[in-house]
N, C-alpha and C positions, 0 to 999 in steps of 0.2 A: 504494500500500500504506500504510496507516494504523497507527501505533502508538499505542495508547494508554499516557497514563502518567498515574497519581495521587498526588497526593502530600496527603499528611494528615499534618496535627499531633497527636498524641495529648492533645494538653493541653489540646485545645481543643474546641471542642463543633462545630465548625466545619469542615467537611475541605476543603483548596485541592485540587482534582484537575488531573489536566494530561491532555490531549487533545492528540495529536500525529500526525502521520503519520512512518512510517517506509517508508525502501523495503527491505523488509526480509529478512534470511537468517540472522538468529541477533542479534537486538535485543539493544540493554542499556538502562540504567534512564535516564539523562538524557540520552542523545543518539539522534537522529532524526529525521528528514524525508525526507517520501517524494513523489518525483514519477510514482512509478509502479508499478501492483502487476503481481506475476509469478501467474500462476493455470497454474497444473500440472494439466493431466490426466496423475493418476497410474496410468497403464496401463505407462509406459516412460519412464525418467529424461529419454532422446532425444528426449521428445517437444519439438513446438516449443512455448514458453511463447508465451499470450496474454497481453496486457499492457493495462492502462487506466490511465489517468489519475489522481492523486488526487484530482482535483477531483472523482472518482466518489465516494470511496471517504469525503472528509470529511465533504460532505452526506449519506450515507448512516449513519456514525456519529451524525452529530449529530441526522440524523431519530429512530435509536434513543433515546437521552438523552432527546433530546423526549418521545418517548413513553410514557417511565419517569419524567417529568417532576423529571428532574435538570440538564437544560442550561439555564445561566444566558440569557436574552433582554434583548435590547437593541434600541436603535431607532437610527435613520439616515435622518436630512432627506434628500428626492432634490434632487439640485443641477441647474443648468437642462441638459438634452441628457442627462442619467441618466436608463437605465431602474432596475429595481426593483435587479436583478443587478447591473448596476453598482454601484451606490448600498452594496450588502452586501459586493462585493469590495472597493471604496475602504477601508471600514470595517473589514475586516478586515486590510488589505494584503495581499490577496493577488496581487493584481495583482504585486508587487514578485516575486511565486515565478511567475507564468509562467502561472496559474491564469486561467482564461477561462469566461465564463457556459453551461456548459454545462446541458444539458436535467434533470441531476438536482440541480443547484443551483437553477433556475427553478421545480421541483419542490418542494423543499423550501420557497421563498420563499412559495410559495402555498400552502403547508399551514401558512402562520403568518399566512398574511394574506389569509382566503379571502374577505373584501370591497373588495377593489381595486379599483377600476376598471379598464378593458382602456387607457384613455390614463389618464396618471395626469399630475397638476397638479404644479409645480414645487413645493416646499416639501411635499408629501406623505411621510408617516413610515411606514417599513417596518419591521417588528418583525425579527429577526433570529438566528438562533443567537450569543452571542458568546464564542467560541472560537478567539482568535487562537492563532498557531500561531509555534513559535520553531525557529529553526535548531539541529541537533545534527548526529555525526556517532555512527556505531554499527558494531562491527566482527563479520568472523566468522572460522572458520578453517573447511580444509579438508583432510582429506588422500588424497593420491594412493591410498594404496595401498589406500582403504578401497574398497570396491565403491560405484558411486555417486558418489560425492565429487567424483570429477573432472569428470563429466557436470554435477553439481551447480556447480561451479567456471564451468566455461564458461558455463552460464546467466546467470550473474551477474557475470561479465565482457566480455559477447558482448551484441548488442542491446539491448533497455531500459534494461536495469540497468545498461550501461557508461554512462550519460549522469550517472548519479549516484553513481557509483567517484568515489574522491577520492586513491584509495593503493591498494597489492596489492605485499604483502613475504613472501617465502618464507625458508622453513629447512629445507631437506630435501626431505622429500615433503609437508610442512605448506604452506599458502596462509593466508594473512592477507591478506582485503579489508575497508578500510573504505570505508562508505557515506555519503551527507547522509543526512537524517531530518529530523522535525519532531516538536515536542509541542506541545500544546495545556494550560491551566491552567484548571480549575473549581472553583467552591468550593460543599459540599454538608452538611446535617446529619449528623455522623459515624453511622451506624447501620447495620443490619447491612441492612436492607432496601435502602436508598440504596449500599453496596456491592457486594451482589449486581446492582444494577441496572446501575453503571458498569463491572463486570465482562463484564457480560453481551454487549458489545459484542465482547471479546477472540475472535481468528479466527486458530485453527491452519493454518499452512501447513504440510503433506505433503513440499513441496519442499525447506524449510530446517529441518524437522522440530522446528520450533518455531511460535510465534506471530506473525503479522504485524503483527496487533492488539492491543496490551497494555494491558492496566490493573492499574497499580501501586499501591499508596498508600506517599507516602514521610513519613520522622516525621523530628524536628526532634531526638529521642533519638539516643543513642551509638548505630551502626549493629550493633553487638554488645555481649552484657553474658555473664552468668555463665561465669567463668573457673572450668575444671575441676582446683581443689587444694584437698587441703581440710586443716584444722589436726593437726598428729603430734605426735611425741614431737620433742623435740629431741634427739636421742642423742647427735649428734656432737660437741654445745654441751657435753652435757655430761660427754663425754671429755676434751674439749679445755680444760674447767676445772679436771679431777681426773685430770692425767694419773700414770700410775701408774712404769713404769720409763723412760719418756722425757720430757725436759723440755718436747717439744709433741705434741701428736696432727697427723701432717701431712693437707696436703690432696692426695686422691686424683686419678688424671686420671676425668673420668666416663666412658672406655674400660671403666673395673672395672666397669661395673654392663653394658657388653655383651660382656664378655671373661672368662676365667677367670683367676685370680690375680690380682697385680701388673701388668694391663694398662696400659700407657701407649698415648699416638699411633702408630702409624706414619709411619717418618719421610717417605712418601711425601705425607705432606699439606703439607710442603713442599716440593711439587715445581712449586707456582702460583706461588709468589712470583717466581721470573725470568719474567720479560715481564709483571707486574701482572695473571697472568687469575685469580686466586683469587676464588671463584666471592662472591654475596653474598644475607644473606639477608634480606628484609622480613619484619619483626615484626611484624605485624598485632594490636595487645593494643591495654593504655594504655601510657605514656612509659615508655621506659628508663631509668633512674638512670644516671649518670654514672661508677659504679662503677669503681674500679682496673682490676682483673679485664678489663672488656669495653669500657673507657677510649678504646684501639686500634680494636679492632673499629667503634669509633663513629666514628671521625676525631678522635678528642679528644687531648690533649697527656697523659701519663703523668704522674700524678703524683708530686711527688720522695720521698718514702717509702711504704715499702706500709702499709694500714690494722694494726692489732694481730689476732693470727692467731683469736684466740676471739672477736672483735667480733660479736654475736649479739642478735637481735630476735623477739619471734615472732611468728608467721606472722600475716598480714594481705592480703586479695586486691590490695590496691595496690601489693604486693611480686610480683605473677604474672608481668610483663614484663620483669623484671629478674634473676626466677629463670630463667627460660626462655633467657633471652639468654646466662646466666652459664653454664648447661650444653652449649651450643652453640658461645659463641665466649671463652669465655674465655683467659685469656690463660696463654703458655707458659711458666710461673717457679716460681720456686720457694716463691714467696709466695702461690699463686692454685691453684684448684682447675682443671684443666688442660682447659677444652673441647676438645669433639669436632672442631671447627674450628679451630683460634687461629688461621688465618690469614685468615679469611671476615670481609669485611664485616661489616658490619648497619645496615639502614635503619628506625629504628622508628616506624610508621604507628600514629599515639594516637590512637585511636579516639572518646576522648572529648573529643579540642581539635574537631571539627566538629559544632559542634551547634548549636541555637539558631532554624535555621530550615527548612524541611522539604527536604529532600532536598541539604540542604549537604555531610553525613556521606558520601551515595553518590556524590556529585557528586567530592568527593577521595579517593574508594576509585577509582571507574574511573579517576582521571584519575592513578594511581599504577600503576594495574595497566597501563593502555596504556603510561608513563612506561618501566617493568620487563618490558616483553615480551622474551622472548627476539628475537621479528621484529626489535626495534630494537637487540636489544643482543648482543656475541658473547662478553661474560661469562656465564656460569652464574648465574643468577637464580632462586633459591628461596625461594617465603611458607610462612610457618609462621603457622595459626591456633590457637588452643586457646581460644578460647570458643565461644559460637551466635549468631549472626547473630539482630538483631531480626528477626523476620520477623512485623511487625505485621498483616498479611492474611488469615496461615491461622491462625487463634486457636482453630479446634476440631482437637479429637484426633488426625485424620485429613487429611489431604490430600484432596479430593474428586476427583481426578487426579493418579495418578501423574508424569505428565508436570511437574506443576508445580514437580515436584522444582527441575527446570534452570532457571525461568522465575523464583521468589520467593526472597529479594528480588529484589530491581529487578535489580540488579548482578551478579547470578549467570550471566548468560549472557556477559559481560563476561568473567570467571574462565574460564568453559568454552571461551570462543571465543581464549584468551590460548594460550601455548607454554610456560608454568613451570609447574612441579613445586608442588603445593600441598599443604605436611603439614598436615592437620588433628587433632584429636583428636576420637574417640569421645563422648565425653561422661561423666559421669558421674553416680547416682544413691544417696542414702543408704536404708537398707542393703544394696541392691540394684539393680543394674544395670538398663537394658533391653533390649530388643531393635530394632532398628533395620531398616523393612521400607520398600518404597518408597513409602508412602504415610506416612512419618511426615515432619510439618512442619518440625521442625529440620531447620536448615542451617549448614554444608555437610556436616555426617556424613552424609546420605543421598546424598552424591554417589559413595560409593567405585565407582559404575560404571562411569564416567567416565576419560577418559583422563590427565587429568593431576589428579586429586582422589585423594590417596592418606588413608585414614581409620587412624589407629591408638589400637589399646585397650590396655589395661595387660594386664602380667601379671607373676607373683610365682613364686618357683624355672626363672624363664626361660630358665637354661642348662641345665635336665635335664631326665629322663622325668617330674617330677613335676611339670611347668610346669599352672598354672591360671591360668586368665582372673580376676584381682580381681572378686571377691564385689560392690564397688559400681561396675564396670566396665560401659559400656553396647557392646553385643556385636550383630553379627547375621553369616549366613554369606555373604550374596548381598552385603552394603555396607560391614563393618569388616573392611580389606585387612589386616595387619595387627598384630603384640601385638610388644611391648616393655616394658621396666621401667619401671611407673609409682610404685615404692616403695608402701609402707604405711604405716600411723597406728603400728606398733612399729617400721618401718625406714626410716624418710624419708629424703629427699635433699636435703644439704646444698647451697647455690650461694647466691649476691651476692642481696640481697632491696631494698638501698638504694645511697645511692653510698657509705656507709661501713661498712655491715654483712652479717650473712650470715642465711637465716633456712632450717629446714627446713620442706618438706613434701611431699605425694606429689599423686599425681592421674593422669588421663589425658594432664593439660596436658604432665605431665613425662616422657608415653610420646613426647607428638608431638615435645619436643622434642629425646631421644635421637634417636628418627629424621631430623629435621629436622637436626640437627648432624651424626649421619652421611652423611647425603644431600651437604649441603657437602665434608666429607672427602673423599668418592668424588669430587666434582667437582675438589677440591684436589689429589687424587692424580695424575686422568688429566683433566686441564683441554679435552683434546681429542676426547675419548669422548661425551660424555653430550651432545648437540645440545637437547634439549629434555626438556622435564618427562615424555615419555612414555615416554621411553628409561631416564629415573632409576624412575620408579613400576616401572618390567617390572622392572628389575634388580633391585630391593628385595626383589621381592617371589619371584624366581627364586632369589636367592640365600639365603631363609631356611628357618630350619631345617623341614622337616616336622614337621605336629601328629599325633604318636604317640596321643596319647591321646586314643578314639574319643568323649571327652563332650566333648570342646574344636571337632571338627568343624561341630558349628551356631554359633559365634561365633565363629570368623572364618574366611577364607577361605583364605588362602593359607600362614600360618603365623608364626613368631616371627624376629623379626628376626635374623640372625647376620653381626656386624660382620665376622668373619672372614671369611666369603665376601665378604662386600659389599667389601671393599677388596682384593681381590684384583684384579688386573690382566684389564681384559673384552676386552683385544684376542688373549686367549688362553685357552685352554682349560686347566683345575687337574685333574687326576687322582689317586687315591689309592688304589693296588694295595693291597691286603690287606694289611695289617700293614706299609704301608711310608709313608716321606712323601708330603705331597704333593709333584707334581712338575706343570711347566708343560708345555701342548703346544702346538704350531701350527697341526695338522692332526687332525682325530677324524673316523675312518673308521665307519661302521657297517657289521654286516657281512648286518643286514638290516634290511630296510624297512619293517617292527612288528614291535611287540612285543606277545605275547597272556602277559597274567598270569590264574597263580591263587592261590585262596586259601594260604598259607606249611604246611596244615596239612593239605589236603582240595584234591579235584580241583576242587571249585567256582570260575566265574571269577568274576573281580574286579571288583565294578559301576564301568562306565567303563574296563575294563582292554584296550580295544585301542585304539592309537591308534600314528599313526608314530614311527620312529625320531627322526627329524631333526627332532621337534618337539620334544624331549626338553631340559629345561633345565637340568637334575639330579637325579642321584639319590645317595640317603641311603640307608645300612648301617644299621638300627634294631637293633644286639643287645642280646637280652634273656636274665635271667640264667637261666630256668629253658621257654627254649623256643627250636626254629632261629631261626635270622637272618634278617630280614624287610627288604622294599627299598621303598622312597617313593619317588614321580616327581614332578617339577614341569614342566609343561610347556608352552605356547604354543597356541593357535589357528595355522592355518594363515594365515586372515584374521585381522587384529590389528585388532578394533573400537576396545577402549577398554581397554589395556591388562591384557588377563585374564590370568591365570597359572590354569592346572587341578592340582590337587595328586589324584595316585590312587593308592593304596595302602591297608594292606599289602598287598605279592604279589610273586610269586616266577615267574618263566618254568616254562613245561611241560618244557619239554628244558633240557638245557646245551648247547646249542649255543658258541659263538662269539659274543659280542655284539658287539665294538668291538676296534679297535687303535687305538695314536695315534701321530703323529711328535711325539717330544719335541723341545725348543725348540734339543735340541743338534744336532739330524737325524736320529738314531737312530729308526728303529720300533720298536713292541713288537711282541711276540707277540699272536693274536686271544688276547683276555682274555673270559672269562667272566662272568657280573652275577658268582657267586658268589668274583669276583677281584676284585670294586672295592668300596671300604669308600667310596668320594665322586665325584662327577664335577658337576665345575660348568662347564657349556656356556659359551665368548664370545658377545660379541655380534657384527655380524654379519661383522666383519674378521674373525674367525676360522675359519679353512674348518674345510667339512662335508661330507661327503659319503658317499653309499650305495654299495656297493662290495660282490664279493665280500672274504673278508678272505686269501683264497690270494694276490689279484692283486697 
C-alpha cells in the first residue's frame, strides 16, 4: 500500500513533493511505509483481504508520475553481476526494506529504457525513477461498538498487516494501531497542472475509509493562521478607570458569561487535585505569555505581587493565545479573573516556532498529538483550536470531495485517528457569517461530524429565549455542534492578553474557549467519567440547552451550551418535577418504549417525533408567556457513529399517559410522573441504569 505525501514551499516557485508508501488504515501526513496493501472486496467486511506487495504498488505510482511527466529521473552505472533491477534497487535502497525485482518493477525499468540490450555490458547506465522512500510510522483508531470497526480491526491486526503493526493501545471500546509507512520526496514546478497530476495518483481504500495513496503538499508556513477575534470596545478598561461607588471594578469568574448572576466555579472542579489527575489542555495558537493569571496552569513559579488591576492594552491578534488560555485556566484569586478550569494544565503548541522548512510545522503537530493521546495517557487531555489550519491544496471554493474533509491537511487524519476531545471554533466573517457544508475547504470547522471534533459558534443573549447566533458568526446545521458566548464589539470579554496586561475582545475564538475551559471543568469534577474525547463531545452537547427558536435551527445543530447541566454529576440521572428542584437519581424507569409526539397546538406529528425511550438524553420544559408549555428532546442514535446528538421538538405526547418514575439517590421511588410533570431531565451516562418497564411493576 503506497502513500503519497507532498510537501511544497509556498515561497518558492519550486514544490519538494514526497512519494511514500504506507500500509495503510487511516494515514497521517509525515509518517508511513508500507510493505503491503490490503484490497477489500467490498461485498462483506468478512471478507478475506488480498494483499500485494509494495514493490507493486511503488512502480506502479511512479509509472503514473512518469506519465504526467513529474517524476524526477536518475541514472545508475550497472556494477559487474547486476542486472538492470538490481542496479535500480541498490540505488534506491530498497533492498534494505525487503523489496525484490519483481515483474512490475522490471516493467517499469523498461519503459524508461526501451533500448537495452537483453545482456547488458558492465558499466551500462539505466535511467531510473528517483524516488527514495523514508521510514515513518502512521496510526489509526477503531471502535468496537461501531458496526464494522471490529471486523475492520482484525484485518489489520491479523495476517499482512500484523507484519507491519508496531503498537495497538486500547481505551474502552477504542483500538489504537500504529503502522510502519514510507514517503517518498519530489520536487516539481509549483502549479496547478503539476498538482493535479501528483494528486492524481491518490487511491481510496473502502476498507479504512480513507486513502491508501496520498498526496499532500506541505508549506514551510505556520500550519495555521487567522485567529477568530476581532477588535471591541474596551468597556471593562474603562470601568475599571472610572470607577464610580467602588474603589475597583472586580474581576469576574468567566462562569458569569455561562451562568446566570454572580456565577463562580463549582467547587467540584476541585475535586482533581488529590491524586494529580486534573485533566490538561493543549493550546494549539501562537505562545502563551507568561501571564500571573495562567502562570500555574503553565508550570511556571507565581509571581510575588499581582500585576495593577486596570493594566490594559488593546486588542492585537498576538494577544489571541493568551486570551484564550486566561478564560480557560486562569487562576483562583482574588487578583485574576477566575477561569473555567484553574486547576487544568496547559500545554501551549506555537504554531508559529515550526517553520522555515516544508513540513517541519506538521511534523511537530502529529508528533504532539501522538505525545497527548489519550491511548498513552490516563489524564484527561483536551486541544482547543481557534484559528484554520493552512490548508494550502484546496485553494478553490469548494472541496472537489467531500471526503477530503478528513484527508487535508496532511495531519488531519492524525487528529481523527487520536482519542481527545478537540474544541475548535466556527470561524468567523465580517459583517456576516457563513455557512459551513461538507464541501467547504476550511479546517477543522468542517469536521463537526466527526467523533471527537466538537465545532463551536458564538452566540449573544445565550441564557434566554432571545439567544441568536452573532451576525458575523460562521454557522451551519449538519457541522457547527454547538453556540456559546463569543461577546460582541459593544460587550467584549475581558482576560490576560500579555504577561503583564489585560486586553478585550470577542470572536468565535472566545466561544471555543468557554467550551474548551468547561470541557476541563467537567473532567476536573469527575476525573473518572469522561474516558475519551467522544464521551466529552456527546455530553456537551446532550447536556445543552435546546434551540427554541425555529430560525436558529439551520446553524447549528445540537444547541447552546449550558454549564449547569454540563457539571452536573453523569454517573446519575438530574430530574426536575414541576415547580420543584432539581433532585438526583440512580435509576430512570420508563414506562414505555417510545414516545410519539405532536404538534403543542394541532394533532399534526412532529417531523422526526418517534423514536425510543431509552435513547432519550433530555428533555426541556420550553414555557412561553402567551401559549401551552412545549417539551424539547435531545437524544442519541442507537449506533453511536460519530458522536451525534438529534435535538426534536416542539411537541407534546398524544395521551398523558405515564412517562417515567425514578429511584432517587436516597432509595425512595416516585410516583409514574407524566412529561406534563417534569420541567428537566438530564439522562447519565452509561453507569447510570435505565430501563423499560411497566411503571405498576
Amino acid at each position: 500500500m503506497l502513500g503519497v505525501v507532498i510537501e511544497h514551499d509556498n515561497s518558492q516557485e519550486t514544490a519538494r513533493r514526497n512519494i511514500g508508501g504506507i500500509k495503510e488504515m487511516g494515514v497521517d501526513v509525515d509518517d508511513r511505509r508500507v510493505f503491503c496493501r490490503l484490497r477489500q472486496e467490498w461485498r462483506r467486511a468478512s471478507q478475506a483481504a488480498k494483499c500485494s506487495t509494495s514493490q507493486d504498488d511503488w512502480p506502479r505510482v511512479a509509472s503514473q508520475l512518469i506519465d504526467k511527466n513529474v517524476a524526477p529521473i536518475g541514472e545508475v552505472t550497472l556494477q559487474p553481476g547486476e542486472g538492470s533491477c538490481d542496479a535500480v534497487l541498490r540505488a534506491l535502497k530498497f533492498r534494505e526494506r525487503g523489496v525484490l525485482c519483481a515483474a512490475s518493477m522490471q516493467t517499469l525499468i523498461d519503459k524508461l529504457n526501451p533500448d537495452l540490450p537483453k545482456v547488458l555490458p558492465d558499466g551500462s547506465v539505466i535511467k531510473y525513477p528517483n524516488l527514495p522512500v523514508g521510514d515513518i510510522t502512521w496510526t489509526a483508531a477503531f471502535d468496537s461498538n461501531v458496526p464494522g470497526d471490529a471486523d475492520r480491526l482484525k484485518m489489520v491486526t491479523t495476517g499482512p498487516w500484523a507484519q507491519i503493526k508496531t503498537a495497538e493501545r486500547r481505551n474502552g471500546s477504542l483500538t489504537q494501531v500504529e503502522m510502519k509507512g514510507y514517503r517518498a520526496t519530489i520536487e516539481v514546478p509549483d502549479s496547478r497542472a503539476n498538482n493535479a497530476a501528483i494528486e492524481s495518483v491518490e487511491r481510496y481504500n473502502p476498507v479504512i475509509n480513507r486513502s491508501d495513496i496520498r498526496a499532500s503538499k506541505l508549506t514551510a508556513e505556520p500550519i495555521a493562521k487567522s485567529p477568530f477575534s476581532s477588535n471591541a470596545q474596551q468597556s471593562w478598561y474603562k470601568a475599571c478607570i472610572t470607577p464610580k461607588d467602588e474603589p475597583s471594578l472586580p474581576k469576574p469568574a468567566f462562569m458569569n458569561f455561562l451562568m446566570d448572576g454572580d456565577a463562580k466555579n463549582d467547587k467540584c472542579v476541585a475535586n482533581c487535585v488529590e491524586g494529580d489527575r486534573c485533566p490538561e489542555i493543549v493550546l494549539v495558537d501562537k505562545a502563551v505569555a507568561p501571564h500571573p493569571d495562567i502562570a500555574k496552569a503553565l508550570g511556571l513559579p507565581m509571581p510575588a505581587s499581582p500585576i495593577p488591576l486596570c493594566s490594559n492594552v488593546w486588542w492585537n491578534t498576538n494577544y489571541h493565545a493568551t486570551h484564550l488560555a486566561g478564560i480557560m485556566v486562569g487562576a483562583d484569586n482574588s487578583n485574576s479573573f477566575v477561569g473555567l478550569s484553574p486547576n487544568s494544565k496547559l500545554t501551549s503548541f506555537d504554531y508559529d516556532k515550526s517553520v522555515g522548512t516544508p513540513g517541519i510545522g506538521s511534523s511537530a503537530l502529529v508528533k504532539t498529538i501522538r505525545e497527548k493521546s489519550q491511548f498513552r495517557n490516563s489524564r484527561t487531555i483536551i486541544f482547543v483550536f481557534a484559528s484554520k489550519f493552512n490548508n494550502i491544496q484546496d485553494l478553490d471554493p469548494e472541496l472537489s470531495d467531500p471526503r477530503l474533509r478528513r484527508e487535508r491537511p496532511p495531519f488531519i487524519p492524525e487528529i481523527l485517528s487520536s482519542d481527545n476531545l478537540w474544541v475548535v471554533a466556527a470561524g468567523q466573517r465580517d459583517p456576516y457569517g457563513k455557512n459551513i457544508d461538507f464541501n467547504t475547504p476550511s479546517s477543522p470547522m468542517n469536521l463537526g461530524d466527526t467523533s471527537n471534533v466538537l465545532v463551536v459558534t458564538s452566540c449573544e443573549d445565550c441564557l434566554t429565549d432571545d439567544v441568536t447566533i452573532s451576525s458575523w458568526a460562521n454557522y451551519s446545521r449538519n457541522l457547527v455542534n454547538v453556540a456559546a458566548p463569543g461577546g460582541s464589539a459593544m460587550d467584549s470579554i475581558p482576560a490576560p492578553a500579555t504577561a503583564t496586561e489585560y486586553s478585550q475582545t470577542y470572536g468565535t475564538s472566545q466561544a471555543a474557549a468557554m467550551v474548551g475551559g468547561l470541557a476541563a471543568a467537567m473532567a476536573s469534577c469527575y476525573p473518572d467519567a469522561y474516558k475519551n474525547g467522544k464521551m466529552l463531545k456527546i455530553r456537551l452537547q446532550t447536556t445543552s440547552k435546546p434551540i427554541v427558536n425555529p430560525g436558529l435551527t439551520e446553524k447549528v445543530t445540537t444547541g447552546i451550551i449550558n454549564a449547569k447541566a454540563a457539571l452536573l454529576d453523569p454517573r446519575f440521572h438530574w430530574i426536575t418535577v414541576h415547580e420543584k428542584t432539581i433532585r438526583k437519581a440512580r435509576e430512570l424507569q420508563w414506562c414505555r418504549d417510545k414516545l410519539v409526539l405532536k404538534q403543542p397546538d394541532n394533532e399534526d406529528p412532529v417531523h422526526d417525533g418517534v423514536f425510543p425511550s431509552d435513547r432519550i438524553r433530555q428533555i426541556y420544559r420550553h414555557v412561553k408567556k402567551d401559549a401551552p408549555d412545549e417539551w424539547y428532546f435531545l437524544r442519541e442514535p442507537r449506533i453511536q457513529l460519530a458522536a451525534e446528538v438529534t435535538p426534536t421538538g416542539p411537541g407534546v405526547l398524544y395521551d398523558n399517559d405515564p412517562l417515567l418514575r425514578v429511584r432517587y439517590d436516597d432509595g425512595t421511588l416516585s410516583d409514574p410522573l407524566r412529561l406534563d410533570q417534569i420541567d428537566g431531565l438530564v439522562v447519565g451516562l452509561s453507569d447510570a441504569k435505565v430501563s423499560v418497564k411497566a411503571c405498576g411493576s
